[in-house]
N, C-alpha and C positions, 0 to 999 in steps of 0.2 A: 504494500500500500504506500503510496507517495502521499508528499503532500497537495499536488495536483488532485489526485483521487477525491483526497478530503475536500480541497477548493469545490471542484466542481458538485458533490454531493451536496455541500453548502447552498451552491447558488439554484442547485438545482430543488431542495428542502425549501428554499425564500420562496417560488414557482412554487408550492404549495404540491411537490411531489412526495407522495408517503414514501415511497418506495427507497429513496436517498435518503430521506429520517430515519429510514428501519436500517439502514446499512449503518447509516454516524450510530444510531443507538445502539446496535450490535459493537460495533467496533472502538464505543467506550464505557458501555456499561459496565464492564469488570474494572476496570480506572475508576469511575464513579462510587461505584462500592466499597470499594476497598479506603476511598478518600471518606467516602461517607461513614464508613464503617469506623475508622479510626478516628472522627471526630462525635458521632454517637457510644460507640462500644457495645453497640448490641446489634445483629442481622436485620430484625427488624425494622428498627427504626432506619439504619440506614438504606433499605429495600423502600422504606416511606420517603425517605428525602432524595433518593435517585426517580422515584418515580413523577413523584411532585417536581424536580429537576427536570425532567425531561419532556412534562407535561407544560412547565413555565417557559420554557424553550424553545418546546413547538408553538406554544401561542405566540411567541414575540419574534419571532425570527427574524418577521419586517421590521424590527427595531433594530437586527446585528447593525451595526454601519461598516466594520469591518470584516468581512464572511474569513479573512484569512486567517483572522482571531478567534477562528471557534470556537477552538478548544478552552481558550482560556477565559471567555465567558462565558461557556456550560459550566467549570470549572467553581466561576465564582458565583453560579447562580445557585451549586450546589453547597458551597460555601455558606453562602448568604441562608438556604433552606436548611442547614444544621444549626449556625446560629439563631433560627428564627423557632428552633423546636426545643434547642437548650440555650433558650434566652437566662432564664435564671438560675440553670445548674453548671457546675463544674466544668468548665475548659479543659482539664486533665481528666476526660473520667478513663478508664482503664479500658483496653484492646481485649474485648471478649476472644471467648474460645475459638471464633470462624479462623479467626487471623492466625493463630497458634496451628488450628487446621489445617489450614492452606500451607503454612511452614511445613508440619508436619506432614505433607500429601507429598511433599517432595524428598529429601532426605531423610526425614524421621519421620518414616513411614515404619510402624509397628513389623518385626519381622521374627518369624516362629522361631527362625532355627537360630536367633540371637536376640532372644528376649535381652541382659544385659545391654547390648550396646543400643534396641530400641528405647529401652526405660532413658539411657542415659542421653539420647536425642531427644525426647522428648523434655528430659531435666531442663536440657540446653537451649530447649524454643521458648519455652516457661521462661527461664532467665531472661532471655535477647528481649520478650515482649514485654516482661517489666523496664528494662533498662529502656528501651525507646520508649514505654511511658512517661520515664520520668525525665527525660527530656526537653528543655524548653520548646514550647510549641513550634516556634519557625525550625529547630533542628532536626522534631521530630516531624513535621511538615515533608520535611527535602527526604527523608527515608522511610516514611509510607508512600511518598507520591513514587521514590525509586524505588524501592524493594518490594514493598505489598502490594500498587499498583501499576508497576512494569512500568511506567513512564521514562524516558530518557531525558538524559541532561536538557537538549532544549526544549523539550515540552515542559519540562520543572519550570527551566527560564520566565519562558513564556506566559505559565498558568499563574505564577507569582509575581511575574511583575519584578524580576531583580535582575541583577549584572551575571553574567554565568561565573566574574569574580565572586558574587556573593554566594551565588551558588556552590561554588569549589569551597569556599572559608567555611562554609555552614555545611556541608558535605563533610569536609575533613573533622571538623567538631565534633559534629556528633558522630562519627564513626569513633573519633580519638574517644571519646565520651563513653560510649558503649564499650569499647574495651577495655578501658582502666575500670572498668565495673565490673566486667567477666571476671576479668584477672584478678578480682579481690578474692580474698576466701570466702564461700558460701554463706559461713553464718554471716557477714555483715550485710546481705542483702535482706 
């Protein structure tokens, strides 16, 4: 998929074509979720604010003014649809179990003939998802938008609105971050 692809699905979604809305909605709903998911912490809710997202999205299309910036205002309209659901709760609340799931669907997938080394993958996704909790938002921001939602450096750029400088400083942070916490000894987490 190019970004041409997406352009033209764009202009072609403004023309009031479903058929291009169901391809962008396909081809960012897992993005969505996983954004959504890590600022609700629960599947549900963020299944409600991708939906409501995408629902707000298609109504306003004829308001994009820039179709090349898609992405990054579905982005912030799902943004804007979390904050408008936990207006009065906690900004930190914690990365339920889906997110741990998903970790665990790929390397620390449960395996018979080595229970030991799956308990101890699974220890490990447990840990990594508290330590990006506690995270200041913009550093945990850059490593759910890259690791739980597959997004690449310039679509991070783009959907936040920073320097790909700031991007790399707040990349290498909270990576530096999240290891100097692996690396402690167990009880202090």
């Amino acid at each position: 998929m190019t970004a041409n692809d997406d352009l033209d699905d764009v202009r072609a979604a403004m023309n009031s074509d479903l058929e291009a809305f169901g391809r962008l909605t396909n081809r960012y709903s897992h993005a969505l979720t996983a954004f959504a998911y890590s600022r609700c912490g629960n599947i549900v809710d963020a299944q409600d604010v991708v939906q409501d997202t995408l629902i707000k999205a298609f109504k306003s299309l004829n308001s994009l003014k820039q179709p090349e910036r898609f992405l990054s205002w579905l982005f912030q309209i799902a943004r804007n649809e979390c904050q408008q659901l936990y207006r009065f709760e906690n900004k930190q609340r914690k990365l339920a179990e889906d997110i741990t799931s998903s970790y665990a669907n790929g390397s620390a997938a449960y395996n018979d003939s080595q229970p030991e080394q799956s308990l101890h993958e699974e220890e490990t996704a447990q840990l990594l998802k508290a330590a990006v909790m506690r995270l200041p938002e913009p550093l945990q921001e850059i490593i759910v938008l890259r690791y739980f939602s597959g997004l690449c450096r310039s679509e991070i750029v783009s959907l936040l609105e920073i320097t790909p400088d700031a991007y790399d400083k707040r990349h290498q942070r909270a990576l530096a971050q999240i290891k100097s916490e692996l690396s402690q000894p167990s009880d202090a987490h």
